[in-house]
N, CA and C atoms as an extended XYZ file, in Angstrom:
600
Properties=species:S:1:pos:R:3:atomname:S:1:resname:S:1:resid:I:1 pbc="F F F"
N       163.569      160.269       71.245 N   UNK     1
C       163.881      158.871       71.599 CA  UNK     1
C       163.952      158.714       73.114 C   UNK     1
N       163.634      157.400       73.705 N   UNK     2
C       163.344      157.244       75.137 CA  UNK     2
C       164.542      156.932       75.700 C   UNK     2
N       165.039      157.484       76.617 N   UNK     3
C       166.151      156.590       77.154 CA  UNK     3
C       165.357      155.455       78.275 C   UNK     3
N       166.252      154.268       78.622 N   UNK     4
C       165.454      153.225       78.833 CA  UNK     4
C       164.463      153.348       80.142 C   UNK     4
N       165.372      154.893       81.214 N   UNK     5
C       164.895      154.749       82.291 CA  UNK     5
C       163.414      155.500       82.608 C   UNK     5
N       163.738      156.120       81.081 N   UNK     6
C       162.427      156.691       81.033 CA  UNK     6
C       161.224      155.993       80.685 C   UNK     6
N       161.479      154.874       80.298 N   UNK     7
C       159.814      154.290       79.134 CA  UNK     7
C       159.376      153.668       80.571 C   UNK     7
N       158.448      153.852       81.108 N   UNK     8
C       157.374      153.540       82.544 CA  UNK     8
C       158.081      151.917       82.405 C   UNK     8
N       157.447      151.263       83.785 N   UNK     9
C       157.268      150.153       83.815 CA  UNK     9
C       156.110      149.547       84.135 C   UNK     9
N       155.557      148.460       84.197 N   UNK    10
C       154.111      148.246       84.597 CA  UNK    10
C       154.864      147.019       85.263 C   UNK    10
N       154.127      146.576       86.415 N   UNK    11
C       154.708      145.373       87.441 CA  UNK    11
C       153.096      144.618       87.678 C   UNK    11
N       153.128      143.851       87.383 N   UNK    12
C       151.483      143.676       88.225 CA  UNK    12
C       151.278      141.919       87.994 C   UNK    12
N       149.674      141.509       88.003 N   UNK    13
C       149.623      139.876       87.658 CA  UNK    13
C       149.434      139.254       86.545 C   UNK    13
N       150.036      138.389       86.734 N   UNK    14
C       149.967      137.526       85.084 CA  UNK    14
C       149.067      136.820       84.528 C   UNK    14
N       147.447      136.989       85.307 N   UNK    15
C       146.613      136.541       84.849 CA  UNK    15
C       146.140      137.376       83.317 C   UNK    15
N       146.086      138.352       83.228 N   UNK    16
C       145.686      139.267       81.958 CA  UNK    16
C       147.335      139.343       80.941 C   UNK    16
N       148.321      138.585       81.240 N   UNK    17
C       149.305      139.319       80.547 CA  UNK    17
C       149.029      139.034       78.959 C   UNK    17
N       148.536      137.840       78.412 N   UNK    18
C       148.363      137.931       76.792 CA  UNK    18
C       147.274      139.574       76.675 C   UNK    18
N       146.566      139.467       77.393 N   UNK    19
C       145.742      140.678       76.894 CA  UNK    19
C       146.781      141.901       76.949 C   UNK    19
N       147.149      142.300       77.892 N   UNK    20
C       148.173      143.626       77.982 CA  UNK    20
C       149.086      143.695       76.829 C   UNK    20
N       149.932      142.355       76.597 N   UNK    21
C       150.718      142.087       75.771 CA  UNK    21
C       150.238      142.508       74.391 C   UNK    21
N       148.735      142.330       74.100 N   UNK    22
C       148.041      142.550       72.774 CA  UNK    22
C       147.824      144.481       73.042 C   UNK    22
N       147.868      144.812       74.058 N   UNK    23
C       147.273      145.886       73.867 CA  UNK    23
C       148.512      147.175       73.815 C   UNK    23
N       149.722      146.311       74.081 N   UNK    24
C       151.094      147.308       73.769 CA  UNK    24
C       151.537      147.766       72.685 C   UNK    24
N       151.396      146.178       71.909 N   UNK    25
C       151.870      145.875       70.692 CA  UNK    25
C       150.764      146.946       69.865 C   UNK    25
N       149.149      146.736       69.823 N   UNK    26
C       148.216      147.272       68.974 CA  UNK    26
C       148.723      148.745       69.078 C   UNK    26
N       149.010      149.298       70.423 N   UNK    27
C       148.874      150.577       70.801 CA  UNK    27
C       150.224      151.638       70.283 C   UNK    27
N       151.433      150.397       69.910 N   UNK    28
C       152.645      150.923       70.066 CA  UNK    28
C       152.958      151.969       71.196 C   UNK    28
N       152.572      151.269       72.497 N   UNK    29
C       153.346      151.467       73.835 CA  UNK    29
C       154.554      151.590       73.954 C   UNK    29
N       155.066      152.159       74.527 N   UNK    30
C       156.701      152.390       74.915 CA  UNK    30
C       156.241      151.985       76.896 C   UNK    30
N       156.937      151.038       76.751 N   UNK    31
C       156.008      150.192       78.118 CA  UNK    31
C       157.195      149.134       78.351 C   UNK    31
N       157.795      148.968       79.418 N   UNK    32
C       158.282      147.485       79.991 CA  UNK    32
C       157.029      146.757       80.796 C   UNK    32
N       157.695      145.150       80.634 N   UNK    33
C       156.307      144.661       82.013 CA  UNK    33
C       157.376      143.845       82.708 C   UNK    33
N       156.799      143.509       84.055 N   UNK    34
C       156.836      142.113       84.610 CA  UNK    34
C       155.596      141.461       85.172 C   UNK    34
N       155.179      140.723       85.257 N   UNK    35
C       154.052      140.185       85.634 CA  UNK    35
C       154.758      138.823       86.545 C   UNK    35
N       153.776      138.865       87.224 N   UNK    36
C       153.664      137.934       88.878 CA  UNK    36
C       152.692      137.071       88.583 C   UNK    36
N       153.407      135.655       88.797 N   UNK    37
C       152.221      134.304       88.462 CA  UNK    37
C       151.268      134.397       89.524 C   UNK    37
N       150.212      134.480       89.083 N   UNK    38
C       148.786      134.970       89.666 CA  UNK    38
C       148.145      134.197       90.369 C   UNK    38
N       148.917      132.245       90.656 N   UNK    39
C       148.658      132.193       92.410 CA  UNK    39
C       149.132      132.666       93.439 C   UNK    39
N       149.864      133.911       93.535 N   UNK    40
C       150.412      134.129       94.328 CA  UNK    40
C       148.705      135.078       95.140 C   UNK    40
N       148.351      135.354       94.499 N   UNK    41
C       147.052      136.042       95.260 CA  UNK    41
C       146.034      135.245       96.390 C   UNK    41
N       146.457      133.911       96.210 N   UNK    42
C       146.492      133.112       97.249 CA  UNK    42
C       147.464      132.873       98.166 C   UNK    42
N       148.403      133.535       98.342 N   UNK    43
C       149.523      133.842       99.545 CA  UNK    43
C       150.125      134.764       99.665 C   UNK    43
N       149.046      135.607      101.023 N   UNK    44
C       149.811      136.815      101.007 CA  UNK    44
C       151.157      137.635      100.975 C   UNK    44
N       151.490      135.966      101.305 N   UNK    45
C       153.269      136.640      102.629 CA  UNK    45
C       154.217      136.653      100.843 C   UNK    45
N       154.037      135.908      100.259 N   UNK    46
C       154.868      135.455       99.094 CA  UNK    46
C       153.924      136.894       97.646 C   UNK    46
N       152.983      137.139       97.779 N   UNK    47
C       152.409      138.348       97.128 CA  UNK    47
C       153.532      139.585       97.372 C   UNK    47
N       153.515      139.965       98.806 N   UNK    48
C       154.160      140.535       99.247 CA  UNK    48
C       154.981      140.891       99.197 C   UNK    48
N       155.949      139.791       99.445 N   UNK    49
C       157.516      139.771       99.148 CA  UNK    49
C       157.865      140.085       97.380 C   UNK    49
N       157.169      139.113       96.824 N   UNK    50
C       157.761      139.549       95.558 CA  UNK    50
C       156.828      140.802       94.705 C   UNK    50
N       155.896      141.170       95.361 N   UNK    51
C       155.994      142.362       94.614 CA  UNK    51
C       156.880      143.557       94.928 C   UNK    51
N       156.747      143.586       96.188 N   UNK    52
C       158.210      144.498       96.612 CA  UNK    52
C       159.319      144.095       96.455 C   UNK    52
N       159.727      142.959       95.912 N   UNK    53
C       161.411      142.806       95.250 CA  UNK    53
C       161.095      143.208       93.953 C   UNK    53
N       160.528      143.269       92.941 N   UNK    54
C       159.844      144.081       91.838 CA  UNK    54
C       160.276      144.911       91.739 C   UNK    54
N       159.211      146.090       92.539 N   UNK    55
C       158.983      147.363       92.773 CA  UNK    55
C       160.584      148.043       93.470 C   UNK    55
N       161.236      147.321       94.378 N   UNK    56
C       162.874      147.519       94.471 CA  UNK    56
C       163.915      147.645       93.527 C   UNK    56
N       163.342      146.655       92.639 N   UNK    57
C       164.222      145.870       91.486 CA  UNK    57
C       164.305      147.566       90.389 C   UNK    57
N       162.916      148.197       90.242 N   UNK    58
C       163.205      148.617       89.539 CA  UNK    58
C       162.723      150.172       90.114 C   UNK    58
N       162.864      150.239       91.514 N   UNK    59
C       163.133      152.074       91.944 CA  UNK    59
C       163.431      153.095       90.774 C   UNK    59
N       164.177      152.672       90.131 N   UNK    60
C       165.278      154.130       89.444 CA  UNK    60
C       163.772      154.879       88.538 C   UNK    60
N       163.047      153.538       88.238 N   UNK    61
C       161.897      153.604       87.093 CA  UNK    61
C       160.866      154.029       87.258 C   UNK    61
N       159.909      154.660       85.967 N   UNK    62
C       158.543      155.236       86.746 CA  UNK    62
C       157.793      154.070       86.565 C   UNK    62
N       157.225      153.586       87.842 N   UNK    63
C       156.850      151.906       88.002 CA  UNK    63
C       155.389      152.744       87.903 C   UNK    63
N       154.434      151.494       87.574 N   UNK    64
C       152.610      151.318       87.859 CA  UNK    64
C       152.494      149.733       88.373 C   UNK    64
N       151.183      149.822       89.027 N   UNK    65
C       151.281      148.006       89.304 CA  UNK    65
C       150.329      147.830       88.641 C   UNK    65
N       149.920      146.866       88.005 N   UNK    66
C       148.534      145.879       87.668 CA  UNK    66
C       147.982      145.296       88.832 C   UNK    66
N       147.449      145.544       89.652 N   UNK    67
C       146.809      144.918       90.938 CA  UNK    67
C       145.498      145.451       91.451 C   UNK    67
N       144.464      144.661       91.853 N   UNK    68
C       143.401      145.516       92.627 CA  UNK    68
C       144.091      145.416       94.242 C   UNK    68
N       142.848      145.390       94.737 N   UNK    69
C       143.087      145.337       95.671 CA  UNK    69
C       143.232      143.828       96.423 C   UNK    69
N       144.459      142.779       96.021 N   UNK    70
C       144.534      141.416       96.109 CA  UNK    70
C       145.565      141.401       97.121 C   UNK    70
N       145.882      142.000       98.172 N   UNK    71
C       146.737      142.228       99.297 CA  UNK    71
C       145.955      142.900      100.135 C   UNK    71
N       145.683      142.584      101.663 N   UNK    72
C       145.305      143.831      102.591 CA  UNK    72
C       146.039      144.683      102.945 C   UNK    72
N       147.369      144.597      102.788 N   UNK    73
C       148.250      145.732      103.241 CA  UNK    73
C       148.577      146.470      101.408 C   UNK    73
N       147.835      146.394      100.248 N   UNK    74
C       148.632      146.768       99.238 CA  UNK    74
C       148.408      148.535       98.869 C   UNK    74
N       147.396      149.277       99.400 N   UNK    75
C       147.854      150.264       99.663 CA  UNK    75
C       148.881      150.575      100.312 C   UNK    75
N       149.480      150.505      101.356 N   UNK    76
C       150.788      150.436      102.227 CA  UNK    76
C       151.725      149.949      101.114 C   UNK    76
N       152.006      148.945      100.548 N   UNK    77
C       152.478      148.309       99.876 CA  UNK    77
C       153.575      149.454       98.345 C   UNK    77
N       152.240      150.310       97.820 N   UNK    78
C       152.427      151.001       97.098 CA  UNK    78
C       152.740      152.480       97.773 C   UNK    78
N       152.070      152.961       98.499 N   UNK    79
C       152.745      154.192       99.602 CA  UNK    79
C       154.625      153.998      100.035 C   UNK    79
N       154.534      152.793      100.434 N   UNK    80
C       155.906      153.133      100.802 CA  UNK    80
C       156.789      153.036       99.410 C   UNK    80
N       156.392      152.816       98.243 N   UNK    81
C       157.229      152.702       97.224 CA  UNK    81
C       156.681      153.873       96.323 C   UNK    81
N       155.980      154.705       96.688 N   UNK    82
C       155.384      155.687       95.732 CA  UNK    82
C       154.858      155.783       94.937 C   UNK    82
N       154.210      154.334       94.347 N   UNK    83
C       153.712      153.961       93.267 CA  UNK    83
C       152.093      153.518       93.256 C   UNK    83
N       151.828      154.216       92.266 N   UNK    84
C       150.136      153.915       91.726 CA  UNK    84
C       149.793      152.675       91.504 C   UNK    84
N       148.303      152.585       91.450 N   UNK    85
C       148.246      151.092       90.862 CA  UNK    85
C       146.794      151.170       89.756 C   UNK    85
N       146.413      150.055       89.506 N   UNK    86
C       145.489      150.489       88.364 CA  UNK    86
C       143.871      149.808       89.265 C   UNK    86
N       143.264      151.200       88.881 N   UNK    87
C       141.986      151.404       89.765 CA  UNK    87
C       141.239      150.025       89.407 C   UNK    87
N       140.606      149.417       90.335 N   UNK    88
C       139.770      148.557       90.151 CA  UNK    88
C       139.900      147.592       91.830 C   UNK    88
N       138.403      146.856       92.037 N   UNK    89
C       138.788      145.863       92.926 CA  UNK    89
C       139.711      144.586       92.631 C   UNK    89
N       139.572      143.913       91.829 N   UNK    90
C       140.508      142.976       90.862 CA  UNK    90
C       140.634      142.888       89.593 C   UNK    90
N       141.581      141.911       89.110 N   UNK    91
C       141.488      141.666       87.741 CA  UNK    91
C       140.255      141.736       86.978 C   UNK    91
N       139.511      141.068       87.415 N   UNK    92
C       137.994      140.391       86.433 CA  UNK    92
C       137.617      142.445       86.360 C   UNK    92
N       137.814      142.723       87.335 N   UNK    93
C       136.441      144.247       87.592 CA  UNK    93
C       137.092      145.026       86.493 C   UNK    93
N       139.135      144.701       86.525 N   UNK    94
C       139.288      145.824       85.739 CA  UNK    94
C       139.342      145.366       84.398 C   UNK    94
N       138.821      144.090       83.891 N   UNK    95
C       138.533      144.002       82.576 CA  UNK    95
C       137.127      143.837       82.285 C   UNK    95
N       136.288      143.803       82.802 N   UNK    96
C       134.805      143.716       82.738 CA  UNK    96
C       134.162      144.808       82.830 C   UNK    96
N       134.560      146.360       84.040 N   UNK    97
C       134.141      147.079       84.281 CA  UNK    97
C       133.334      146.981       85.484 C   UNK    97
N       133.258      147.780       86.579 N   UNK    98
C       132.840      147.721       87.611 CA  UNK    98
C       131.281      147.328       87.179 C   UNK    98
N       130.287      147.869       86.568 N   UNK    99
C       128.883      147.557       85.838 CA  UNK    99
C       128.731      146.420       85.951 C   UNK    99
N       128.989      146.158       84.557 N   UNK   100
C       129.506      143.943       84.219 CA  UNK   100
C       129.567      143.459       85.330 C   UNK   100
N       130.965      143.595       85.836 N   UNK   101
C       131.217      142.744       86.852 CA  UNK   101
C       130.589      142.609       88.363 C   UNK   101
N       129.624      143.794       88.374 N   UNK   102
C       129.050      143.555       90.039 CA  UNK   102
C       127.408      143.095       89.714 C   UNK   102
N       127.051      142.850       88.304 N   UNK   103
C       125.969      142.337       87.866 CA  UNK   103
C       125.994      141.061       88.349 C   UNK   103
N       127.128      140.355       87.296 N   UNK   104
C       127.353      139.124       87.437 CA  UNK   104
C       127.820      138.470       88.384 C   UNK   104
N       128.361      139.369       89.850 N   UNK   105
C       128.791      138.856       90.683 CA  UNK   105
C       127.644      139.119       91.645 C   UNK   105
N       126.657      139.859       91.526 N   UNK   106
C       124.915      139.711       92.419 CA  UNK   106
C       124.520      138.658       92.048 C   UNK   106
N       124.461      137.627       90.445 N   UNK   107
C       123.779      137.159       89.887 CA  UNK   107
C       124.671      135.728       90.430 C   UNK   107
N       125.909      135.811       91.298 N   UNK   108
C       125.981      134.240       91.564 CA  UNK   108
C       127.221      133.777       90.888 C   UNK   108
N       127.851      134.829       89.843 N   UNK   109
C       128.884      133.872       89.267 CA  UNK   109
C       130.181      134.111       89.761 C   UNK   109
N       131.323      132.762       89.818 N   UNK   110
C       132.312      132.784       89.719 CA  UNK   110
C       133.222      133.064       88.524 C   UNK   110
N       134.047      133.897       88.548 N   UNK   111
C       134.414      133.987       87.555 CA  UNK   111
C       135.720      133.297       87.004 C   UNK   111
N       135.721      133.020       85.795 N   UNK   112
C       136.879      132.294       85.328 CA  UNK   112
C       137.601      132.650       83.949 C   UNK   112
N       138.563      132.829       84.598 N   UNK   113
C       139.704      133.317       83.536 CA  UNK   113
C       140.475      132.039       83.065 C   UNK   113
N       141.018      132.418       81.809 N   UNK   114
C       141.753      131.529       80.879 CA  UNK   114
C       143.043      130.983       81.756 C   UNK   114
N       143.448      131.377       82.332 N   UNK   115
C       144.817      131.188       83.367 CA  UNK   115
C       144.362      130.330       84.286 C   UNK   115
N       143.584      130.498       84.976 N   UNK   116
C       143.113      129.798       86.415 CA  UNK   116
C       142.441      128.639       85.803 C   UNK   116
N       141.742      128.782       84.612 N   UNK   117
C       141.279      127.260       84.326 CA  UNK   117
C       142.109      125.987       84.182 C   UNK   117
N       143.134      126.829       82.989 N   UNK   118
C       143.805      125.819       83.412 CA  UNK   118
C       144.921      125.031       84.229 C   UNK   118
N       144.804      125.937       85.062 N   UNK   119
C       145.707      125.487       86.339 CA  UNK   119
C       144.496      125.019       87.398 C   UNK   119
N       143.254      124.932       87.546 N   UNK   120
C       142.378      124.862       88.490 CA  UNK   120
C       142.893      123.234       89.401 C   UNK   120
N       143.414      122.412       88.869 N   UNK   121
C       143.301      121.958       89.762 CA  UNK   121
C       144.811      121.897       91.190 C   UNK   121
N       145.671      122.906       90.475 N   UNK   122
C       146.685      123.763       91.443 CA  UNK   122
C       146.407      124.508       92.501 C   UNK   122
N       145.271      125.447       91.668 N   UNK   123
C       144.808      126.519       92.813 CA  UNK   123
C       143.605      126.607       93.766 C   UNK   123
N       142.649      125.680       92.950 N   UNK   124
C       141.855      125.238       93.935 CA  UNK   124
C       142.312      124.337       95.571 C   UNK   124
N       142.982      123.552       95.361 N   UNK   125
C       143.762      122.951       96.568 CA  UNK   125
C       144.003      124.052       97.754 C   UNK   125
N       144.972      124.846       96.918 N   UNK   126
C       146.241      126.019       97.922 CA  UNK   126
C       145.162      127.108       98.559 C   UNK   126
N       143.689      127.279       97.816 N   UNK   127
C       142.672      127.793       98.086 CA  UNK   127
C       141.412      127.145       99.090 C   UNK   127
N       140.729      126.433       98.849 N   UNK   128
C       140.062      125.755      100.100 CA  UNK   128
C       140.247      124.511      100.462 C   UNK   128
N       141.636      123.791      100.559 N   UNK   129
C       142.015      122.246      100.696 CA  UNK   129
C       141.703      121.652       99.665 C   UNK   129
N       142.215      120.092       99.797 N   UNK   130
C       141.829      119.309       99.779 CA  UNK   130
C       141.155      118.384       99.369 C   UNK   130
N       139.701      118.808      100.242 N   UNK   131
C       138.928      118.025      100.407 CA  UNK   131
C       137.842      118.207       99.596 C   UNK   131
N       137.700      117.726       98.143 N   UNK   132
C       136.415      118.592       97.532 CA  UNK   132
C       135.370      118.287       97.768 C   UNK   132
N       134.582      117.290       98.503 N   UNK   133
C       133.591      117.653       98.944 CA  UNK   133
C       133.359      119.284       99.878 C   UNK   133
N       134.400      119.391      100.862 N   UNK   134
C       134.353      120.800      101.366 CA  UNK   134
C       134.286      121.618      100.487 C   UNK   134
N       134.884      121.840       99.596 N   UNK   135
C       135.249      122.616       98.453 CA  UNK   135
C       133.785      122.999       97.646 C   UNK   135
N       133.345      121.971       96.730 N   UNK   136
C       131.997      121.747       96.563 CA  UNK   136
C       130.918      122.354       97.313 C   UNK   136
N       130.509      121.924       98.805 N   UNK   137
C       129.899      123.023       99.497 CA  UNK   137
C       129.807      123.923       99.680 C   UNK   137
N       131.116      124.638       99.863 N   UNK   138
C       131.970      126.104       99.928 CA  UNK   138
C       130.865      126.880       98.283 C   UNK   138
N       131.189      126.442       97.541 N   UNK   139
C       130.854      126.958       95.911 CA  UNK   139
C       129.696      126.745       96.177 C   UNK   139
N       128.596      125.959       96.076 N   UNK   140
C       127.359      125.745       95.641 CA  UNK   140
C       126.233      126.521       96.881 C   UNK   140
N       127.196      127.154       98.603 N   UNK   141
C       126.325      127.840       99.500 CA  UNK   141
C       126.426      129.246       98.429 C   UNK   141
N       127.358      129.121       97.898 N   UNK   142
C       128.046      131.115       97.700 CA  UNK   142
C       127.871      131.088       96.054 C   UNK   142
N       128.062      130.407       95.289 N   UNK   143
C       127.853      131.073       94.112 CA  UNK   143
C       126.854      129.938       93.116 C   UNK   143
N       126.285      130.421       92.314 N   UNK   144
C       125.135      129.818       91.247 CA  UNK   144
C       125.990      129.167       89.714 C   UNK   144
N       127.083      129.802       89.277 N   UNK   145
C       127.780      129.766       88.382 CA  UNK   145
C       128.991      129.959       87.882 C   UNK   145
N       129.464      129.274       87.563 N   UNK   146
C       131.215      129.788       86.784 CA  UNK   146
C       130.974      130.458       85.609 C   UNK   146
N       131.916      131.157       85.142 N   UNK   147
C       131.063      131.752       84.084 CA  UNK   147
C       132.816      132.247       83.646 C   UNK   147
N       132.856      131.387       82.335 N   UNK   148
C       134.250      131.445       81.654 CA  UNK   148
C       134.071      132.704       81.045 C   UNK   148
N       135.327      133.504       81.118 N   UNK   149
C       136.004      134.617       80.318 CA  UNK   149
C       136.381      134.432       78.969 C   UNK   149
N       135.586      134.980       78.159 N   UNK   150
C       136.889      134.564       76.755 CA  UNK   150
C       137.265      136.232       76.217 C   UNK   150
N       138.758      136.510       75.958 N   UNK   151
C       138.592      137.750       75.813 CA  UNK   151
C       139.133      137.203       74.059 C   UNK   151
N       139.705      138.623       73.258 N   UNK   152
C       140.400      138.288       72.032 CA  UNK   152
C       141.690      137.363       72.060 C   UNK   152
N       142.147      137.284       73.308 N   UNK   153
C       143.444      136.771       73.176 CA  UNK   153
C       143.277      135.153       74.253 C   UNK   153
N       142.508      135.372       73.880 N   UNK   154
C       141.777      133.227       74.865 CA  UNK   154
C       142.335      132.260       73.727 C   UNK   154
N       142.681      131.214       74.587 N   UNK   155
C       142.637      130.277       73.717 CA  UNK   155
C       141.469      129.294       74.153 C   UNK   155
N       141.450      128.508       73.251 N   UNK   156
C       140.380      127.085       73.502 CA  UNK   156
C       140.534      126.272       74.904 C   UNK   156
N       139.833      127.187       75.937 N   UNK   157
C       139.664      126.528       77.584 CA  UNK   157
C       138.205      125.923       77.783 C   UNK   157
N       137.835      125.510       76.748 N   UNK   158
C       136.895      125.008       76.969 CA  UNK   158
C       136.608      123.685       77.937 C   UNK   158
N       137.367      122.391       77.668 N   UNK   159
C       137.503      121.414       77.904 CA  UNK   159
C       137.995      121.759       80.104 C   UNK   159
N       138.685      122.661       79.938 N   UNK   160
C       139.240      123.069       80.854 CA  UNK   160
C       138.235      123.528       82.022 C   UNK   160
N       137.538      124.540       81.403 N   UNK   161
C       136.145      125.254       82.272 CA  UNK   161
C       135.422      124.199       82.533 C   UNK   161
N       135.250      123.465       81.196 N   UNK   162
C       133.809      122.329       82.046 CA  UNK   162
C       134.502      121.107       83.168 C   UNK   162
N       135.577      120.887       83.149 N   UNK   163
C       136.023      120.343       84.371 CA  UNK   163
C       136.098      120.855       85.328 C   UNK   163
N       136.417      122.155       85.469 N   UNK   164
C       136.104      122.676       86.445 CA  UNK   164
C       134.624      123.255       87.206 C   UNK   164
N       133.524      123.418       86.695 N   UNK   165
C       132.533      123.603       86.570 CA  UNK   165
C       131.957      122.171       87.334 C   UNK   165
N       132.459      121.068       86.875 N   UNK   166
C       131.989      119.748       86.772 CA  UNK   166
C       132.566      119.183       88.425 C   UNK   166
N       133.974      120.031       89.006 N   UNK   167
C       134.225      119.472       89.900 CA  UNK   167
C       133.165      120.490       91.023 C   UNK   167
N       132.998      120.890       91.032 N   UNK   168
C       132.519      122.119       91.828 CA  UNK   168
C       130.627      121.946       91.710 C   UNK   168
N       130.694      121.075       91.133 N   UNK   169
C       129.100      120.917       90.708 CA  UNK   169
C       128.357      122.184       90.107 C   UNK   169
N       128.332      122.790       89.716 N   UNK   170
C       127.979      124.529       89.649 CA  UNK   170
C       127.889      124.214       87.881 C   UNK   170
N       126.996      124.581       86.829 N   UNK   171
C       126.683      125.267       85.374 CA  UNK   171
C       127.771      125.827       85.160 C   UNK   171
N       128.177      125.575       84.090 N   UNK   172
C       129.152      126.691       83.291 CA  UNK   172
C       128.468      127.584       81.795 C   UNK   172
N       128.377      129.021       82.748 N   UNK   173
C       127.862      129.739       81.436 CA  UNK   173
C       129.175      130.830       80.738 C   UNK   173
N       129.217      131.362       79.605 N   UNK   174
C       130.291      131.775       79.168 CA  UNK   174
C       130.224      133.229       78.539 C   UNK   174
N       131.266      134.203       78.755 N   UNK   175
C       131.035      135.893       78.503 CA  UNK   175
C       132.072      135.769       77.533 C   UNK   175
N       131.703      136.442       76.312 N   UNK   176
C       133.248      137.167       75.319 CA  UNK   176
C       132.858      138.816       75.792 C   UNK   176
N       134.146      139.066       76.172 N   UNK   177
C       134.017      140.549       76.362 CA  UNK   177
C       135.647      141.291       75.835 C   UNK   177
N       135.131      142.269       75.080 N   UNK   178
C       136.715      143.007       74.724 CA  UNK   178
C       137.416      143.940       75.729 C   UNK   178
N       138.843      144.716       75.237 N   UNK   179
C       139.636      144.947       75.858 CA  UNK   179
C       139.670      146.364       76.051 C   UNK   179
N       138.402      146.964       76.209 N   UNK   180
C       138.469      148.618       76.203 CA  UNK   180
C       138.529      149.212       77.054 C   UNK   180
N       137.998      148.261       78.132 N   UNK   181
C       138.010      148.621       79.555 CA  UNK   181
C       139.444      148.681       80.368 C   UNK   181
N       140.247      147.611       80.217 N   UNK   182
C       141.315      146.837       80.519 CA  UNK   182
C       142.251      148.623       80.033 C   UNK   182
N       141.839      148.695       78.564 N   UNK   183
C       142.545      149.470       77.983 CA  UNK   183
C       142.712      150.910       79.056 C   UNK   183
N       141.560      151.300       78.839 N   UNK   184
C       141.115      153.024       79.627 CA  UNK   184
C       141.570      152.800       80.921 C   UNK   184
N       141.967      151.171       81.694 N   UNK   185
C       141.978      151.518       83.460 CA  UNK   185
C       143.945      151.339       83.432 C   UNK   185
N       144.465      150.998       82.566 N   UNK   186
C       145.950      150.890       82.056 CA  UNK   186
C       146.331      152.887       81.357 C   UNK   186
N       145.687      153.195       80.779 N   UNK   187
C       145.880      154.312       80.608 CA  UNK   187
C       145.764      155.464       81.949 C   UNK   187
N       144.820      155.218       82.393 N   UNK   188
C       144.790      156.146       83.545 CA  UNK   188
C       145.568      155.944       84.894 C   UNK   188
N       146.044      154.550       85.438 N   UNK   189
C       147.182      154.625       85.848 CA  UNK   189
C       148.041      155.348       85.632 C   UNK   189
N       148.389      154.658       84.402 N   UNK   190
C       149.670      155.567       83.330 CA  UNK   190
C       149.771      156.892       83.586 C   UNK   190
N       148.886      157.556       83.487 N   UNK   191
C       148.679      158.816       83.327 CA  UNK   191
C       149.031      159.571       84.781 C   UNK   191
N       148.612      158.666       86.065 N   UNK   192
C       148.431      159.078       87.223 CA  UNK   192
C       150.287      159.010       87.753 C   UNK   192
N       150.378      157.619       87.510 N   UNK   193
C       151.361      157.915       87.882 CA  UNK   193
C       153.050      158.755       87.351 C   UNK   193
N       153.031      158.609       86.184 N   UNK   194
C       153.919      159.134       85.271 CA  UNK   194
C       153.722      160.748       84.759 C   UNK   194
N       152.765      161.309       84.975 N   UNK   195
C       152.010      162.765       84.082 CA  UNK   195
C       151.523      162.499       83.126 C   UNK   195
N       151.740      162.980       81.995 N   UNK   196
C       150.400      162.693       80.678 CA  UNK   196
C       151.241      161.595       80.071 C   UNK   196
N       151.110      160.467       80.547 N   UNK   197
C       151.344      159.711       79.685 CA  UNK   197
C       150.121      159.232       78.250 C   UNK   197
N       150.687      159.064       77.352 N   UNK   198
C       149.870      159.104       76.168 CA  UNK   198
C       150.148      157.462       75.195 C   UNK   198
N       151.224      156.411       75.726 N   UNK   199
C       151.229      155.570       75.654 CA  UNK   199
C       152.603      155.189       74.304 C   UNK   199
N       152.947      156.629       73.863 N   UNK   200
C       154.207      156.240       72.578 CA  UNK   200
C       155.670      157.351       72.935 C   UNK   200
């Protein structure tokens, strides 16, 4: 039996948390989480701060983060707290797979997750103003497509994506992709930072 300080913790963003959440439960993980509302990756100083009140919060614990690399200082970040994080450049890469995801990101698309859709018109603002005509330009020099996420644990963002798609002028094309990847880059954290972790 675990005592509590032993069962890992995972700290990271709350854009994937229904998926993680599905993949504890399937896995019967012995796992705490907290997850960080995932505009914060649009402000560094506030990224910052609260992931290291987190990662403070719970010292005593063997912590992992869920994060790519969505901070410039977040190596530093995790060095001074001793803690691993889970390999990947971001969210999308570490559920798509580096493959997938640098296809589709040669090929022009933006990607869109179930979270950000429907908050898009929150984070688009705090992200390039304003002004969507600027905004609009910004998207249509740099990318060809949005291209909605649906994983097992999506709900119906449909209505959601094509407004967003629609403000941005840009096609909306759409990927179902499962959670195996997500799975194997959560395990090997695990593993890295804790020793053999095996997930029960």
């Amino acid at each position: 039996m675990h005592k509590h300080n032993d069962i890992p913790y995972l700290i990271g963003c709350g854009i994937l948390r229904k998926e993680i959440n599905r993949l504890i439960i399937e896995n019967n993980w012995q796992l705490h989480t907290t997850f960080l509302d995932s505009s914060l990756h649009f402000d560094f100083d506030k990224l910052h701060k609260n992931l290291t009140l987190a990662l403070n919060k719970h010292s005593n614990q063997n912590c992992t983060v869920f994060y790519g690399t969505c901070h410039p200082l977040m190596e530093n970040i995790l060095y001074d707290t001793k803690t691993a994080r889970t390999k990947g450049q971001n969210c999308v890469e570490i559920l798509l797979g580096p493959g997938l995801f640098t296809k589709e990101l040669s090929n022009g698309a933006y990607f869109l997750l179930e979270d950000w859709a429907l908050r898009w018109d929150y984070i688009i603002p705090k992200t390039f103003g304003t002004n969507m005509e600027v905004t609009r330009q910004i998207f249509q020099e740099d990318r060809k497509y949005l291209l909605g996420i649906r994983t097992p644990c999506s709900g119906d963002f449909t209505k959601e994506a094509e407004h967003a798609a629609q403000s941005v002028g840009l096609p909306l094309h759409w990927m179902n992709v499962d959670m195996d990847h997500l799975k194997s880059v959560l395990i090997s954290a695990l593993n890295l930072n804790n020793g053999q972790y095996n997930g029960r």
